[in-house]
C-alpha positions, 0 to 999 in steps of 0.5 A: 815324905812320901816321895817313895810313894807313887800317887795312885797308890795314895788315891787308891788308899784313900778310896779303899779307907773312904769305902770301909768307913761309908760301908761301917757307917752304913752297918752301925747307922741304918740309912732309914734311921738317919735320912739327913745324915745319909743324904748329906755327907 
């Protein structure tokens, strides 16, 4: 359960994961390579 868990730690988590995977995503596949990928995620 995540009752020990207070809510903001699980958004701030979730922002930090989302940020590393767009910033990873943004290294291994160049904006310029997929302008429709990039645009609509």
């Amino acid at each position: 359960t995540w009752s020990g868990v207070p809510v903001i730690y699980l958004a701030a988590a979730g922002l930090v994961a989302m940020a590393l995977l767009l910033t990873w995503r943004l290294k291994k596949w160049p904006p310029s390579a997929l302008p429709e990928a990039a645009s609509s995620s």
